[in-house]
C-alpha positions in Angstrom: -52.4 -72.3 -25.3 -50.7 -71.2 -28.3 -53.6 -68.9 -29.5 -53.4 -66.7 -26.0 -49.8 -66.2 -26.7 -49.9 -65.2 -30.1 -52.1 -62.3 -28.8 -49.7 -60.8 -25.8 -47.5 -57.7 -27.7 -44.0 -58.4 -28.0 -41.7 -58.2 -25.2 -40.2 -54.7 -25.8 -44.3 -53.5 -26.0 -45.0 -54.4 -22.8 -41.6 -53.3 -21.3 -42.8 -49.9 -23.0 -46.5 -50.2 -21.1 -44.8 -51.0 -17.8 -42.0 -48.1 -17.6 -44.3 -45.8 -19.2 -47.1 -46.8 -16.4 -44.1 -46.7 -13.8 -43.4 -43.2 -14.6 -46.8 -42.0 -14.2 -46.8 -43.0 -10.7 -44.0 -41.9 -9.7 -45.4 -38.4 -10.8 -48.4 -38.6 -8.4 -46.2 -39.6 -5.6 -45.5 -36.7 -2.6 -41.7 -36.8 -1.9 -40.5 -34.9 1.5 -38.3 -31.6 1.3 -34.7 -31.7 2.5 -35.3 -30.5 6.0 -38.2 -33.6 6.9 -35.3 -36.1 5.3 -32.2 -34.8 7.7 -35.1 -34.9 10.6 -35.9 -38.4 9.4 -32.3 -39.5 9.3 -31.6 -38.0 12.5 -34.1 -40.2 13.8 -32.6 -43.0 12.4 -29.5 -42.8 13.6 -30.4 -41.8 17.2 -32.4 -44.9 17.5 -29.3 -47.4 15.9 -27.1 -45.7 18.4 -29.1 -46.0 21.4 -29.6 -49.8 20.3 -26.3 -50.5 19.7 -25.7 -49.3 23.1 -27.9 -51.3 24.9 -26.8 -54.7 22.9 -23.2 -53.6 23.6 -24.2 -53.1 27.5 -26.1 -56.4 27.5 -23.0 -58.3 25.8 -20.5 -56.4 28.3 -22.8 -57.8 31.2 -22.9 -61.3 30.0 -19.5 -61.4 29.2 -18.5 -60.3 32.8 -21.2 -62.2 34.4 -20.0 -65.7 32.2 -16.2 -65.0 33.7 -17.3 -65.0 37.0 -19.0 -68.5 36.8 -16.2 -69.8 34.3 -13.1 -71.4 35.6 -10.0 -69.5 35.1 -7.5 -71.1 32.2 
């Protein structure tokens, strides 16, 4: 046990390795333009409003629907 640890490099070697292996992929990676990232967004949002919409509709018909069948305080 202590002979395969005496052979790892230090810590601050392999932290080295690893951000200098992290930036090299991060090179080979495609990012999108500005236009396909407001397109993206737009998307986004459109779908988190039209589901907020529908929950908020749902608990608006429950709501109303558990006030008819509830006894009035």
């Amino acid at each position: 046990m202590a002979a395969t640890k005496a052979k790892r490099p230090n810590l601050f070697r392999r932290l080295g390795d690893f951000f200098k292996k992290s930036w090299s992929e991060l090179k080979k990676v495609t990012w999108p333009n500005f236009k396909t990232v407001l397109k993206n967004t737009g998307i986004v949002l459109l779908v988190v409003l039209f589901f907020s919409v529908i929950i908020l509709g749902s608990d608006y018909l429950f709501s109303w629907l558990l006030s008819l069948i509830s006894p009035k305080a």
